[in-house]
C-alpha positions in Angstrom: 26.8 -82.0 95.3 25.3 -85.1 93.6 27.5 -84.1 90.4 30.7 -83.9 92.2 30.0 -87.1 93.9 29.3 -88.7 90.6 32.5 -86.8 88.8 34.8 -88.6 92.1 33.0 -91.7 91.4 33.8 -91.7 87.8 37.4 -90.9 88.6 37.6 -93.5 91.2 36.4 -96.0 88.6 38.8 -94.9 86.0 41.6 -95.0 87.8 41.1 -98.4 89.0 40.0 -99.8 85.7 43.5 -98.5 84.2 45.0 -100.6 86.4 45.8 -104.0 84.9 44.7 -106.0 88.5 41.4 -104.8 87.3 40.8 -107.0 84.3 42.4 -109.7 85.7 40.0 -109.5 88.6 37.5 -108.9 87.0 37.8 -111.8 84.3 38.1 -114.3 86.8 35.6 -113.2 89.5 33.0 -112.9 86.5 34.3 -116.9 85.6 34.3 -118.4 88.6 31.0 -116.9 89.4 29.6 -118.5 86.5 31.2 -122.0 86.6 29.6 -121.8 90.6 26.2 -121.2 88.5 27.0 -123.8 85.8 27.2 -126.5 88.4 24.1 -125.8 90.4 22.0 -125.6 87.0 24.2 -127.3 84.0 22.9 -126.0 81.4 23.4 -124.8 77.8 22.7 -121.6 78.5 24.3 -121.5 81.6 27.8 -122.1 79.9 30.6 -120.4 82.2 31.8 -119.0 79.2 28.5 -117.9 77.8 27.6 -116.2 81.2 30.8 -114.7 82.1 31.1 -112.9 78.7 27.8 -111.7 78.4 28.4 -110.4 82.5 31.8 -108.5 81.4 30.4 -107.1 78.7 27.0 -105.6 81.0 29.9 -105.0 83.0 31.9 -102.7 81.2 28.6 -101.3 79.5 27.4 -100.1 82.2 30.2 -98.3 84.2 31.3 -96.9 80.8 35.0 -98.2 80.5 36.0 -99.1 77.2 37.3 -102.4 75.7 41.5 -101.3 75.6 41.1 -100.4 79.3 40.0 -103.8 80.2 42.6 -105.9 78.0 45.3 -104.1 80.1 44.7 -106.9 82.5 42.9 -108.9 80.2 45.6 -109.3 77.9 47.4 -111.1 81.2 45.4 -114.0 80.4 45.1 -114.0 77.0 49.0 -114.5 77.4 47.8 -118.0 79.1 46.5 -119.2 76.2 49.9 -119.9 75.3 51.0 -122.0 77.9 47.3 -124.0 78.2 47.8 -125.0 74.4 51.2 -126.3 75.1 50.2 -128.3 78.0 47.5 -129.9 75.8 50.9 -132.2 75.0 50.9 -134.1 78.1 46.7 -135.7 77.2 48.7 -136.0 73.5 51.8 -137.8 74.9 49.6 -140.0 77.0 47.3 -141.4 73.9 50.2 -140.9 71.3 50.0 -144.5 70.4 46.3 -145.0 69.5 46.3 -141.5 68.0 49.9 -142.9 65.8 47.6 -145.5 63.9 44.8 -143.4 63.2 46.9 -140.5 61.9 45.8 -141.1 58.4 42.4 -140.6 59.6 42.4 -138.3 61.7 44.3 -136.1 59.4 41.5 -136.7 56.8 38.5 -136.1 59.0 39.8 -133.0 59.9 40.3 -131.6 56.7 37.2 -132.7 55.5 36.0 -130.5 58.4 37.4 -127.6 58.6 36.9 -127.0 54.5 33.5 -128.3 55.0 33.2 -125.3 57.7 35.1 -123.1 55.6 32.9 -123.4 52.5 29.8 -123.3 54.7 30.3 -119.7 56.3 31.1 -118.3 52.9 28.5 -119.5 50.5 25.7 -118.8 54.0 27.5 -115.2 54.3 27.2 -114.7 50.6 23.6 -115.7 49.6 22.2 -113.3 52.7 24.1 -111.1 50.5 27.1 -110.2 52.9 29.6 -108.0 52.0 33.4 -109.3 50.7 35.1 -107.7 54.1 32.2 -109.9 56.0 32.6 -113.2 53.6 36.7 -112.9 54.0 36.6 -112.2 57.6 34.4 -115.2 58.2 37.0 -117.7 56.0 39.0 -118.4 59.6 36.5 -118.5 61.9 37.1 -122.0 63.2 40.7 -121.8 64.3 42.6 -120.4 67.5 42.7 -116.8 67.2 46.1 -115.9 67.1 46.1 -118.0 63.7 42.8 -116.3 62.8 43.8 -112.9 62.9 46.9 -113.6 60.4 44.8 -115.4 57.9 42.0 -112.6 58.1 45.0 -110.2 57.3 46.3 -111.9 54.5 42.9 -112.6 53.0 41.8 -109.7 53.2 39.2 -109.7 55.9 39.0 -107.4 58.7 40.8 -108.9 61.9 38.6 -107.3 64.7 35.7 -108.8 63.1 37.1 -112.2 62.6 37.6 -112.2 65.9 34.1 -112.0 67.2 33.4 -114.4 64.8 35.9 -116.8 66.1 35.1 -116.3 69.8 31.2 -117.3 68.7 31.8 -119.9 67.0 33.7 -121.8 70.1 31.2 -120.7 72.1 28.3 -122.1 70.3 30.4 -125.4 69.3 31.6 -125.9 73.4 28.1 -125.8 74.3 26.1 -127.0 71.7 28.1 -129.7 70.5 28.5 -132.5 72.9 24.5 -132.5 72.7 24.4 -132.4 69.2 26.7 -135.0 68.8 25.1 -137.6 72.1 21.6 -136.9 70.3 22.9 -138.0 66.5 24.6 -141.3 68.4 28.2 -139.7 67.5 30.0 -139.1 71.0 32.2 -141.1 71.2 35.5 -140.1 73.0 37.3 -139.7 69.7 34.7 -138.2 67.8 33.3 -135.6 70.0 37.4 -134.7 70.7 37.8 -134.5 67.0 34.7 -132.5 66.5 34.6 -129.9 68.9 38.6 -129.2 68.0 38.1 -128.6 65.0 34.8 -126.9 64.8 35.5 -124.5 67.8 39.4 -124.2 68.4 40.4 -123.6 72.1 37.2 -123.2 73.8 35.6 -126.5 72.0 39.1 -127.8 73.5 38.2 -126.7 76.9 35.2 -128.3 76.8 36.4 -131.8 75.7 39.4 -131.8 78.0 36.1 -131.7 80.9 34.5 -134.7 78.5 38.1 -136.7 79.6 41.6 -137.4 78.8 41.0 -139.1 75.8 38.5 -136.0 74.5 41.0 -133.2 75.6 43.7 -135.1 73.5 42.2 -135.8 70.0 40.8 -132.0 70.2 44.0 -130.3 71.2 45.6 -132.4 68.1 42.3 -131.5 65.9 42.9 -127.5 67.0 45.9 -127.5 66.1 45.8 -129.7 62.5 42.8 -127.4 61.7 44.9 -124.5 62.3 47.9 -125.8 59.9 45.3 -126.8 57.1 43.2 -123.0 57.5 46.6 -121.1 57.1 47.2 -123.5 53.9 43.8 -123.6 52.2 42.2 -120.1 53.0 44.5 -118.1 50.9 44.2 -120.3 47.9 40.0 -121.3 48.4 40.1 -116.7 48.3 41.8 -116.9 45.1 39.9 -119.5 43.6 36.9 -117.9 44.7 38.1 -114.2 42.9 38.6 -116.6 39.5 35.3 -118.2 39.6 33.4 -114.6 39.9 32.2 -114.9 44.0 33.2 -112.0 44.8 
C-alpha cells in the first residue's frame, strides 16, 4: 500500500513538474518568498537571489526532478532577461548627457576592469593548479550569460561550467559589493553603478538599479561595454596565453 501511494505520488509530481507552469511557479513563489525575508532581515546572506536559488535547488533535490524539467518553465523567464536588458535604456536615456562626457572614462575604467577580472580568475585557477577546461571556462565569467556561453565555446571552455561560474560571480558581486565598496569610501552613485556592472553582469545590475536611477544606468552601460570588450579580448588574452607556455 505505502509503495503504491508513493509510486502515484511520484507520478503526480512528474507530471506536474513537466508542465512548464511548474517552473514558472515555482521560480517566482521561491523569489518572492525570499525578497519578503530580505526585507524583514536585509542581509547579505539573506540576498533574494542567494535564498531563492539555494531554496530551488533543495527544492528540486529533494523531490527528485531534474534540472531540464524545471527550465521548461524556467526558460520562460530566462526569455525575460531579454526585454529587462533593453529596458535598462530608459535609466540610460535619462542620464545620457552626464554619461556623454564621461564616455572616455567610463570606457577606460571598464576595461581596466573587466581584464583586471579576467587575468585574476585565470592566473588564481591556474596556481591552485586547475585544469585548462576549468582556467578557459572561467575567462568570461563576468559578463551576461548569453555572451558567456559563446565566448566559453570559442575559447575552448566548457559552457555549462562557465555558467555556474557566471551565475556566482553576480551573486557574490550583487551582494557583497555595495558593502565592499561603502566600507573602502567608493560608493558613489557612479562608481558603485560602474562596478557592480561590470564585475557581476545582470544581477550586479539588478542590484544597482535598487541603489537608484543613476546606479541602474551606469551599470546597465558597464554590463553591456564589459560584454563588447570580453568577446574582443578573451580570444586573443587565450592565444597569447598558449604562446607564452600557460597552458
Amino acid at each position: 500500500m505505502l509503495d503504491l501511494i508513493i509510486s502515484t505520488l511520484t507520478g503526480l509530481t512528474e507530471t506536474i513538474a513537466a508542465k512548464p507552469a511548474f517552473g514558472v511557479a515555482l521560480t517566482l513563489g521561491f523569489f518572492l518568498a525570499a525578497k519578503k525575508l530580505y526585507r524583514r532581515y536585509p542581509s547579505p546572506i539573506t540576498h533574494p537571489l542567494l535564498i531563492s536559488s539555494a531554496a530551488i535547488i533543495f527544492f528540486l533535490t529533494l523531490l527528485g526532478i531534474d534540472y531540464h524539467t524545471y527550465q521548461q518553465g524556467g526558460q520562460l523567464i530566462s526569455f525575460l532577461l531579454g526585454p529587462a536588458t533593453v529596458a535598462l535604456a530608459i535609466p540610460l536615456y535619462k542620464n545620457s548627457q552626464r554619461i556623454s562626457q564621461q564616455l572616455t572614462l567610463i570606457i577606460t575604467s571598464v576595461a581596466a576592469g573587466t581584464l583586471t577580472a579576467m587575468l585574476i580568475a585565470v592566473f588564481t585557477v591556474k596556481l591552485l593548479g586547475g585544469t585548462t577546461e576549468l582556467i578557459l571556462s572561467m575567462v568570461p565569467k563576468s559578463v551576461t550569460t548569453p555572451i558567456a556561453i559563446e565566448i566559453s565555446h570559442i575559447v575552448g571552455g566548457v559552457p555549462s561550467l562557465t555558467s555556474v561560474f557566471v551565475v556566482i560571480t553576480g551573486l557574490v558581486g550583487a551582494i557583497l559589493g555595495p558593502a565592499l565598496l561603502s566600507y573602502t569610501g567608493l560608493a558613489s552613485p557612479i562608481s558603485t553603478g560602474l562596478a557592480l556592472g561590470t564585475a557581476a553582469h545582470g544581477i550586479g545590475t539588478g542590484r544597482a538599479l535598487q541603489e537608484g536611477e543613476i546606479q541602474g544606468a551606469y551599470s546597465g552601460l558597464a554590463m553591456g561595454l564589459a560584454g563588447l570588450i570580453t568577446a574582443f579580448a578573451a580570444p586573443l588574452a587565450v592565444k597569447l596565453f598558449h604562446i607564452i607556455g600557460l597552458f
